[in-house]
C-alpha positions, 0 to 999 in steps of 0.5 A: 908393844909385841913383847908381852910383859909376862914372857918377855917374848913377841906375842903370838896370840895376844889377848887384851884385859879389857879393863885395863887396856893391857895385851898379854900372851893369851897363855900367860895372863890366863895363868897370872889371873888364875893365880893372881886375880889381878892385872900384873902391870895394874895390880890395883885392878882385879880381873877375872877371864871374863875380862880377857878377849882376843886382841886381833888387831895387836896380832895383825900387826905382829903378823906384819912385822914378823913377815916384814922382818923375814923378807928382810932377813932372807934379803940381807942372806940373799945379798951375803951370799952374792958377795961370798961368791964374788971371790 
């Protein structure tokens, strides 16, 4: 759900195609419409930049994960280290 479809990469500034529901990185589905016209999952819908809002709440939420997952990462380093200094 943090991955956009179009860059494989966890979003940063995530944005929703209202009509179908999808969140992309806001980059990416820009350029997929201009080029395309139409949502690249749900390609039977046609959409328009118009139809491409902010998704605050998918971004929130990465926001979260992303300071959780560092915490966690400095953690298991901190812990990595006091072992590497027992010797």
């Amino acid at each position: 759900a943090y991955v956009c479809a179009l860059t494989r990469e966890v979003m940063k500034n995530p944005a929703v195609v209202g009509r179908t529901g999808r969140s992309y990185e806001r980059a990416a589905i820009d350029a997929w419409i201009a080029r395309h016209g139409r949502d690249p999952v749900a390609t039977s819908v046609k959409v328009t930049r118009e139809d491409v809002a902010p998704n605050r709440a998918v971004r929130a939420s990465i926001e979260r994960y992303v300071a959780r997952e560092t915490a966690r990462r400095a953690r298991g380093a901190a812990t990595a280290n006091e072992g590497a200094n027992e010797d």
